[in-house]
C-alpha positions in Angstrom: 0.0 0.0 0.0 1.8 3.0 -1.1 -0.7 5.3 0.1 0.2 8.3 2.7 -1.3 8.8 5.6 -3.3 12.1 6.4 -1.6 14.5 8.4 -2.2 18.0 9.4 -0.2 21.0 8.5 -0.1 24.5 10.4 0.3 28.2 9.1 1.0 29.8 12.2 0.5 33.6 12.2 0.8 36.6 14.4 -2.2 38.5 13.2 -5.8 37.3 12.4 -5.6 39.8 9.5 -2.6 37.5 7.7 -4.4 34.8 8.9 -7.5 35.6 6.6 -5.2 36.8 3.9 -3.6 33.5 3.4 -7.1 31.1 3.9 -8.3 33.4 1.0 -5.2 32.8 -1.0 -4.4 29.3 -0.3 -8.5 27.9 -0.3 -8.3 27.8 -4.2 -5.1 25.5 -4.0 -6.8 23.3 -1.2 -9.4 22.7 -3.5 -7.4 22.1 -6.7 -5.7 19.2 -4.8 -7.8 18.1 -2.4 -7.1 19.1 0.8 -9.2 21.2 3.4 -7.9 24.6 3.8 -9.9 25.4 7.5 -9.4 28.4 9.6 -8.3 28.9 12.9 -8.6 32.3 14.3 -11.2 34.6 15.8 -14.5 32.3 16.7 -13.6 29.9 13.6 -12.5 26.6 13.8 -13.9 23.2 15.1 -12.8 21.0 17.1 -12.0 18.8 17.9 -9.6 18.5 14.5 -11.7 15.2 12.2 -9.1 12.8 12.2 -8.0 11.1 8.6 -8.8 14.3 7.0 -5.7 16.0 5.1 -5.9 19.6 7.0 -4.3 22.9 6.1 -4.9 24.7 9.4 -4.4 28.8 8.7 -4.1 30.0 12.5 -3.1 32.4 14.9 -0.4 31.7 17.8 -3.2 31.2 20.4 -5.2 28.7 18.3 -2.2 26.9 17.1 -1.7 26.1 20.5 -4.8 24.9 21.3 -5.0 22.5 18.3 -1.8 20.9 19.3 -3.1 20.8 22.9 -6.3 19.1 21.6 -4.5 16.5 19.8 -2.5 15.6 22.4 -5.4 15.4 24.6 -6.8 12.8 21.8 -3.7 10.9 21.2 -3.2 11.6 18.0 -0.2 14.3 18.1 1.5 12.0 15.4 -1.4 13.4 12.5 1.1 16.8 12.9 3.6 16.7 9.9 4.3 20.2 9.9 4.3 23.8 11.6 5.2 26.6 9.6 5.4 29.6 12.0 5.7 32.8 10.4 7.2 35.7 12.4 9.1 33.9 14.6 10.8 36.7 16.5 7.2 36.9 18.2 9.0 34.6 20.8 10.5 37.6 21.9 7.7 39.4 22.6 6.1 39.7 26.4 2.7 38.9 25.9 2.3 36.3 23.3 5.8 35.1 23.0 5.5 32.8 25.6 2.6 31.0 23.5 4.7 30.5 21.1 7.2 29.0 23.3 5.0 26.5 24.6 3.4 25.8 21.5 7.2 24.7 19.7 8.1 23.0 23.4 4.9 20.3 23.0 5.8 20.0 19.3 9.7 18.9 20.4 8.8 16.9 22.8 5.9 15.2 21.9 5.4 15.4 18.0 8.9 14.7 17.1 8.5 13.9 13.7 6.5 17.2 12.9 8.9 19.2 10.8 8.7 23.0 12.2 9.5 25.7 9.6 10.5 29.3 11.4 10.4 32.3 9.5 11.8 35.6 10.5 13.4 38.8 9.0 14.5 40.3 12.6 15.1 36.9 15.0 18.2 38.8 16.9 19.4 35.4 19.0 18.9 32.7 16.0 21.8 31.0 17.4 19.7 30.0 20.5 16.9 29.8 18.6 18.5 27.1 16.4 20.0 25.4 19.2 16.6 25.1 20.7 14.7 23.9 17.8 17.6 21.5 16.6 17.2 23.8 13.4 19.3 24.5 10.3 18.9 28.0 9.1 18.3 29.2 5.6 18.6 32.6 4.1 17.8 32.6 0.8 21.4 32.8 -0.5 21.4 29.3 -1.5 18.9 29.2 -3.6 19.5 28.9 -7.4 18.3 31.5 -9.3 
């Protein structure tokens, strides 16, 4: 059976506004190859997640953490296959950065096959940040143009 098993997949974002801005840009390629493009921010989102269901999740930092605290709760943290978390030098920041922390923390430790993407134009301590995350960076200069 060569088939792959469903997994879930998380845009992580700062602001609801980005949030909306990437469901409405990504919804078109959900459909085109059928996965579910499903929004986490605000008052939207169900849960818990339906399992066997190839998900695009398009949340905020707050929601992202609950999803992965819901599947944990379930016992099925192992559906996570990746977390791309954009604005990553949020886990700087006083109030929400500490959301963030926790919300890479239960991925580490307890979805450790989850690949987690950081982004970031202005992370000052990448070095820890790297460390941390068992993480190689990328800037861009290594791509082929």
């Amino acid at each position: 059976d060569n088939s792959v098993a469903p997994c879930k997949t998380l845009m992580v974002f700062p602001y609801v506004s980005l949030c909306q801005e990437k469901k409405d840009e990504l919804e078109p390629f959900g459909d085109s190859l059928g996965f579910l493009v499903e929004p986490f921010y605000d008052h939207m989102g169900k849960f818990p997640l339906a399992p066997r269901v190839n998900h695009l999740c398009i949340c905020t930092i707050e929601k992202a953490d609950r999803i992965i605290t819901s599947l944990l709760e379930e016992g099925r943290p192992g559906e996570v296959g990746l977390v791309v978390v954009d604005e990553l030098h949020f886990l700087g920041e006083n109030s929400r950065g500490c959301v963030l922390e926790m919300l890479l923390t239960k991925l580490r430790i307890f979805c450790p096959k989850c690949q987690i993407v950081g982004m970031s134009a202005t992370l000052p301590n990448l070095k820890d940040v790297q460390k941390w995350l068992c993480a190689e960076p990328w800037d861009g200069s290594q791509q082929k143009r």
